[in-house]
C-alpha positions in Angstrom: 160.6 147.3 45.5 161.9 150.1 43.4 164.6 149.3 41.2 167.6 152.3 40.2 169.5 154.7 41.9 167.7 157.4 43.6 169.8 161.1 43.5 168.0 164.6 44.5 165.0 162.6 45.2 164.6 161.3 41.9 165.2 157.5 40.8 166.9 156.8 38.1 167.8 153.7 36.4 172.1 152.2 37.0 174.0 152.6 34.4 176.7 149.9 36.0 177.1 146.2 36.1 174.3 144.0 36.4 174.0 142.0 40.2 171.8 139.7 42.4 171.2 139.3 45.8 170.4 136.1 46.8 168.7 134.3 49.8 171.7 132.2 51.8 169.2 129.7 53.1 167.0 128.9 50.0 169.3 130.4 46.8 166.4 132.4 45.6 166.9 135.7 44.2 165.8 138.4 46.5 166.8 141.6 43.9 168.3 142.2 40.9 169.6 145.5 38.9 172.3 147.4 37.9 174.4 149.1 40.1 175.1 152.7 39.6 178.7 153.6 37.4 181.1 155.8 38.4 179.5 158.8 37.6 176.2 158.1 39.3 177.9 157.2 42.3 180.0 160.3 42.2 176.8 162.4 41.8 175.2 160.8 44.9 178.4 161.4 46.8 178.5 165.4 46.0 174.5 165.6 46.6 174.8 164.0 50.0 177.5 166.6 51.2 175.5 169.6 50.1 172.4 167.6 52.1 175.2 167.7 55.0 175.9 171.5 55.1 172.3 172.0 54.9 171.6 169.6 58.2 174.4 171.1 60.1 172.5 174.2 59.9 169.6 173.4 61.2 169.3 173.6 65.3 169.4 170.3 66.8 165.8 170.2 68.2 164.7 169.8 64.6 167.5 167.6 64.2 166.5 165.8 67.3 162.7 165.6 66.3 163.8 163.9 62.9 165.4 161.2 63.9 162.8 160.6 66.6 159.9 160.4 63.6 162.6 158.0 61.6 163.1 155.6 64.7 159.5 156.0 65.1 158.9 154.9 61.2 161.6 152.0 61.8 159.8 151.3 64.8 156.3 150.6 62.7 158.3 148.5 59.9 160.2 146.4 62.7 158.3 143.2 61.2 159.0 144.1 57.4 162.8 145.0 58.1 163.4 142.0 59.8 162.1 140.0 57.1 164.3 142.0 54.4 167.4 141.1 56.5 166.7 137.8 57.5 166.1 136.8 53.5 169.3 139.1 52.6 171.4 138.2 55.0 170.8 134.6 56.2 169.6 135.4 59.8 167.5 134.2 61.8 163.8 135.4 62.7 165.0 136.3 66.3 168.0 138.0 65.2 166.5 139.9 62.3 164.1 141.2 64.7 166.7 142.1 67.3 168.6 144.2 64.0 165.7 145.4 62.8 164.6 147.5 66.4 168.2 148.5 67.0 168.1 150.6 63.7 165.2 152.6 65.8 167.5 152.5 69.1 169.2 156.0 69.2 172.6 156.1 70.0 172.6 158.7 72.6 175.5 160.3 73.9 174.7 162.0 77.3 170.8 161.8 77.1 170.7 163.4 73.3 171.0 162.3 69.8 174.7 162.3 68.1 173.8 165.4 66.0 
C-alpha cells in the first residue's frame, strides 16, 4: 500500500504525527505513517475545490459515465475492499462484503446519479 499524502496526483510523504491502525480482532498493525500537517491538509482542501468547479462543468452524461466506470472498478475489488474493512474496522466477512458492494450501489435520485 502506498504510504503519504497524495495532492495534484502526486504523493508525497506527511509531515504530521506519526499513527497506526490496528486490527480490532487480532491487534496487528494494518498501516502506519504520518498523517499530513496543517499545511498539507490545507493544500488538499483548496485542490479538491478547484477539482469541484472543474466537475460542475462538465455535462452530467460524462459525469454519469464516471461514476458508472468507478462503481464498475468497486464492483471488480468487492473481495479486496471487504477484506481492507473487515481487518480495519472489525467486521465481519459477511458485512464487509455487504459495505464493500454498497460503495458500487449508486445513490440514485429519480433514476439518475446525484450529480
Amino acid at each position: 500500500m502506498q504510504k503519504g499524502e497524495i495532492n495534484q496526483g502526486k504523493w508525497g510523504e506527511g509531515a504530521g504525527d506519526w499513527f497506526e491502525t490496528t486490527d480490532p480482532a487480532t491487534g496487528e498493525t494494518t498501516w502506519s505513517g504520518q498523517a499530513g500537517s496543517a499545511e498539507q491538509v490545507n493544500a488538499a482542501v483548496n485542490t479538491a475545490r478547484i477539482a469541484q468547479a472543474d466537475w460542475a462543468m462538465r455535462p452530467q452524461a460524462e459525469r454519469t459515465s464516471i461514476l458508472e466506470r468507478y462503481a464498475e472498478e468497486i464492483t471488480k475489488r468487492r473481495a479486496t475492499l471487504a477484506d481492507a474493512i473487515s481487518r480495519d474496522m472489525g467486521n465481519t466477512d459477511w458485512d464487509a462484503k455487504a459495505e464493500a458492494g454498497a460503495m458500487a450501489t449508486p445513490r440514485r435520485y429519480g433514476g439518475v446519479w446525484p450529480v
